[in-house]
N, C-alpha and C positions, 0 to 999 in steps of 0.2 A: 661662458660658464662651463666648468668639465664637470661633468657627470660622473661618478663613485657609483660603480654596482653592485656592492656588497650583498645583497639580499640573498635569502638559501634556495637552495638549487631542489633542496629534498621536500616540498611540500607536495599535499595530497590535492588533486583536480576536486572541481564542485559535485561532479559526478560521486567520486569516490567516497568525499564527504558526507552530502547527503544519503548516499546507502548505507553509511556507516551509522545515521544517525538511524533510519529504521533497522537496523541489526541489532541496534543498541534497543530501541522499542521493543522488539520481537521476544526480546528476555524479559518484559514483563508480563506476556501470557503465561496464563495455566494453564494451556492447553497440553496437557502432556507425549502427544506425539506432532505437533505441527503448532510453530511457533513464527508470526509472519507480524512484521514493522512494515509501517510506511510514513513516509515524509511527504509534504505537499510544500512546492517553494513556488514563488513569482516568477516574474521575466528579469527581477534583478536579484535572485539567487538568495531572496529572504524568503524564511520557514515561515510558511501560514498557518501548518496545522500534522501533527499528529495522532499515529495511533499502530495500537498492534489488537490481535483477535482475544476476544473474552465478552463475557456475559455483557448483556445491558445491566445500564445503572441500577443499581438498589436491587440487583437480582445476586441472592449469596452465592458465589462462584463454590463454595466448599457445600453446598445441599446441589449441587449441578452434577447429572450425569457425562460425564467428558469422555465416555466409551463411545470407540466410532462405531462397535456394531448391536442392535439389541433387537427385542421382538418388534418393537414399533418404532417409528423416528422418534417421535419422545422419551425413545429412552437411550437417545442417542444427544452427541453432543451438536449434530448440526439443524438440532430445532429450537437453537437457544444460543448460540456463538455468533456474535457478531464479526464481520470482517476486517482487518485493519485498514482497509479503504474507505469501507462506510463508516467505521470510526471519524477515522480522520476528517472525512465529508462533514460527518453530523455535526465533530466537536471542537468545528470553524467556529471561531466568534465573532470576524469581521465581515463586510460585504459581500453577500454571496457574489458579487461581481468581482471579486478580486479570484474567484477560483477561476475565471474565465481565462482561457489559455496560459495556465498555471504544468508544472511537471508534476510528475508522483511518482516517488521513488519507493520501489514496494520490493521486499524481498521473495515472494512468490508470484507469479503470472496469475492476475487477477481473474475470478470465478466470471459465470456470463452476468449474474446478480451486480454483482462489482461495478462489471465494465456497464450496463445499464444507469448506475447511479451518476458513476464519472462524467459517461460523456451528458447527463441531464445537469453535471454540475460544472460543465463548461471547461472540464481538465483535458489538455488538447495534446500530452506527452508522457508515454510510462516509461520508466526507466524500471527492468526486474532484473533482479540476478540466478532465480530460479523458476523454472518452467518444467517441474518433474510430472504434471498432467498432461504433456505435448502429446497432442491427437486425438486428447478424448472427447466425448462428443460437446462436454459444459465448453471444452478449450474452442473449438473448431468455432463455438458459439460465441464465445467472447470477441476470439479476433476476428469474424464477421462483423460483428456489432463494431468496431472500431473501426476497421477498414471500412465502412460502408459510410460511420461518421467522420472518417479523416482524423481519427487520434493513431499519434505515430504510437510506436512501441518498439525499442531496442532492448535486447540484450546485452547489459553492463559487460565490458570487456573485461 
């Protein structure tokens, strides 16, 4: 039998794909200065669950302080924003056994809160494209807590 290899040359890797698809999430936050998507896929490169950052359910995003700086946290936007990793985590609908050795493709280097949910929900691979916290002491935190649970974490080439 000869084999005909027509297929195109020019498609995008599953990597590339799925970051494209949180990049694409990350434009449906409000958040008006830090806008972050994330994708969660299997070991056979099926989407189980997104999300990007913004209020919890039934909380009105337009009565939300979204200022990063004020007198109290409460009048800030980080006592009330959810992350798009815990998004994504929460707004699984299938087996939480199916997040077990799952990827997550996130467009910012997840917070130490993040990396705590993740590895409690069995996600064993981050895939980020941005890591503008490198060094701080939440960062130093997070990749602790993964290195110590054996979640890899690369940055997207």
């Amino acid at each position: 039998m000869k084999t005909i290899n027509l297929q195109s040359k020019d498609y995008i890797s599953w990597d590339e794909f799925f970051m494209g698809i949180a990049e694409l999430a990350a434009k449906r936050s409000k958040d008006p200065s830090t806008k972050v998507g994330c994708c969660i896929v299997d070991k056979d490169n099926r989407i189980l669950s997104i999300g990007y950052n913004g209020t919890p359910n039934g909380f009105p995003d337009n009565k939300f302080p979204w200022n990063r700086e004020g007198k109290n946290r409460y009048d800030t936007k980080y006592a009330y924003v959810c992350h798009s990793e815990l998004n994504a985590i929460l707004n699984y609908r299938g087996s939480r056994k199916d997040l077990v050795n799952s990827r997550l493709y996130v467009t910012l280097f997840p917070c130490s809160e993040c990396a705590k949910a993740i590895v409690q929900s069995g996600i064993k691979e981050i895939v980020y494209s941005d890591d503008k916290y490198n060094g701080t002491a939440d960062d130093i935190a997070a990749k602790l807590i993964f290195d110590t649970c054996k979640v890899k974490y690369t940055k997207q080439k």
